[in-house]
N, C-alpha and C positions, 0 to 999 in steps of 0.2 A: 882736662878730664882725667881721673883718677882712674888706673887698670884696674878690673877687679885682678883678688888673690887667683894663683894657679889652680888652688884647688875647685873654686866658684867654676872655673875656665871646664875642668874636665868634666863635673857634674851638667853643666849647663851642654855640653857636648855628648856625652853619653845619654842625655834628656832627648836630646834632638835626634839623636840615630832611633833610640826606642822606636819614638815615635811614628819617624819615616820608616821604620820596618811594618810597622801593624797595617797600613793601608795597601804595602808592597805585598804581603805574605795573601791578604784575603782574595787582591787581585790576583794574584798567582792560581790559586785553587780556582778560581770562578773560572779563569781560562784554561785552567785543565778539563774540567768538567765543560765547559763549554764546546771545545775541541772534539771531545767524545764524544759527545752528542751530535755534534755534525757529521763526524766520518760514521758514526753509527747510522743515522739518519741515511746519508750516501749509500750505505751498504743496504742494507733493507728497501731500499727504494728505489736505487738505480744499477748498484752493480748486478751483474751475469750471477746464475744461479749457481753454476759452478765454480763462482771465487768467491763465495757470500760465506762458505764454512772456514776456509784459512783464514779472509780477515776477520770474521768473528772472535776465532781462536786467539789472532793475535792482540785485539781491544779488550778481551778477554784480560790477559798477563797484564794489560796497562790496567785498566779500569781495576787488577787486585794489588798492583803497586802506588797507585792516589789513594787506595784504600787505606793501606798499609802506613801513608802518611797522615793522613786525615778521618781517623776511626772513628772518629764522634762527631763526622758531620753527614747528615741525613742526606743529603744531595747526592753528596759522594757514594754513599750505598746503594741509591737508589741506583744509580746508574749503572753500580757495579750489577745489582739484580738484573735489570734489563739489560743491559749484556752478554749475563750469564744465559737468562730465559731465553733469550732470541737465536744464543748459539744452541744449546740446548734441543731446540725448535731444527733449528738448521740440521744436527746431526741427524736429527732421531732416532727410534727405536729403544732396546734397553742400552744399551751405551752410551745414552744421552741423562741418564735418569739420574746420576751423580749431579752432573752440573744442572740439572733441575732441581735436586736437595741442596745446591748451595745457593741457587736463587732465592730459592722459598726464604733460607735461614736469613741470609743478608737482607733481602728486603723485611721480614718480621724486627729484624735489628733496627734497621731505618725506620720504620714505623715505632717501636720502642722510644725512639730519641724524638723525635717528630709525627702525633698522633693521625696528624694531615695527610701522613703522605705522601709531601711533595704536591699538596694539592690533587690527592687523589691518584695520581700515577701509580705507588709501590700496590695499593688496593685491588688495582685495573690487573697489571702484573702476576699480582698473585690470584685474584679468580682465574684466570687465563691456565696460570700451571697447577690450580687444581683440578680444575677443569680437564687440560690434556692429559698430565699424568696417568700412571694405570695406578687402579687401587690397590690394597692389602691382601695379597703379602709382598710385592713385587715393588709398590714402589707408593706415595703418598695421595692418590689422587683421590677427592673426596665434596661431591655435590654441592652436599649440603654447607661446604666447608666454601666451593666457590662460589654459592650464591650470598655467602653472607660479605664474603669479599665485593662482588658486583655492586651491591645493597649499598655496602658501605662507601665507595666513589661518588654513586648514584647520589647522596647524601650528601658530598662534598661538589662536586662537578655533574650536575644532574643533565646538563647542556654536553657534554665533552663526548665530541667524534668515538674517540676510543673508550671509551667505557659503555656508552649505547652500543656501539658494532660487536664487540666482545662480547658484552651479556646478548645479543641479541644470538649474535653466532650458540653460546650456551644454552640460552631458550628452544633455539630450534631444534637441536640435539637434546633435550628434555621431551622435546614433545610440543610444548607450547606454542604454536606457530602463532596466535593472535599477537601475543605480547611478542614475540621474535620480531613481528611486520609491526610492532607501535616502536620498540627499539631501534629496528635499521631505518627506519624513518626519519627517526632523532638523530641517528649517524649522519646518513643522505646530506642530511639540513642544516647539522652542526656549523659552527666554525670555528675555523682555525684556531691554533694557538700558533703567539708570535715566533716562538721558539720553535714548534715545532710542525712549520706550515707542509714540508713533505712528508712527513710519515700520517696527518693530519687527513691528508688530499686523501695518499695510498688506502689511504684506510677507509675515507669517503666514496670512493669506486668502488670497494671489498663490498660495505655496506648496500650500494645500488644494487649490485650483482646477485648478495643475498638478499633485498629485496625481490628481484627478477623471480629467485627460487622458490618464494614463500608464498 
């Protein structure tokens, strides 16, 4: 059998790493973003309320250095949104309203690149912090601005735990208690996503409970 030339040898070599890099590189990203989402999941659902703001702050710095590596992938921002949103939440007050304007931005960015969403998630996110924010001049929060966010999940994930307990939670504070009690309903009843079966649950309780109130 005849060698091929040295040169065949390197090109056919350098062929073969390309390629084992592409599946190694995407794998890598999925289990960053996967990662955060678990210890995030943890933190909001199971840890003590008085360690939920330092590890927020610290997934926080992570969740804007995967950003930093992977700008143009919509997953990756989403989560950095919801990280931001949740610590944000966790601070509160005005001191929190910065890291509430960088949520907003990043997840409107993820939504840019991916109309979805994430399947609805970045939509859920953002009626939620326009909803809490305070309005003009202090800081961006605006009704009318989260019901078309809700609207538009509702559109995408019309079944989804979190986006009925959300708009419902928003409903009730509008006013609308019928629709708040047809929303937390659809919470109550929801299920799960695979990914996301405890903040899912957490939120299923949230839902009963404002059921109880309404």
């Amino acid at each position: 059998m005849r060698t091929p030339p040295f040169s065949r040898l390197l090109i056919a070599a350098a062929l073969a790493s390309a390629l084992a890099l592409v599946p190694f590189s995407v794998s890598a990203y999925e289990s960053d973003v996967f990662s955060l989402k678990n210890r995030w999941e943890h933190t909001v659902t199971q840890m003590p309320a008085n360690e939920r703001e330092s590890t927020l702050k610290a997934l926080v710095s992570e969740a804007e250095q995967l950003a930093s590596q992977h700008p143009d992938q919509a997953e990756v921002l989403i989560w950095q949104g919801i990280v931001l949103a949740s610590y944000a939440r966790e601070r509160g007050g005005l001191g929190a309203l910065g890291t509430a304007g960088d949520a907003r931005d990043v997840l409107e960015r993820a939504i840019e690149i991916d109309p979805q969403g994430g399947n609805g998630s970045a939509y859920v996110t953002l009626g939620a912090l326009y909803d809490r924010a305070p309005g003009r001049p202090l800081g961006f929060g605006n009704s009318d601005t989260a019901e078309r966010m809700f609207q538009r999940a509702l559109e995408i994930r019309p079944d989804g735990i979190d986006v009925n307990y959300y708009y419902a939670a928003f409903l009730k504070e509008e006013g609308n208690t019928q629709a708040a009690r047809e929303h937390a309903q659809r919470a109550a009843s929801g299920t799960t996503r695979d990914n996301r079966q405890a903040s899912d649950e957490a939120l299923r309780q949230d839902a009963e409970a404002l059921l109880g109130e309404l």
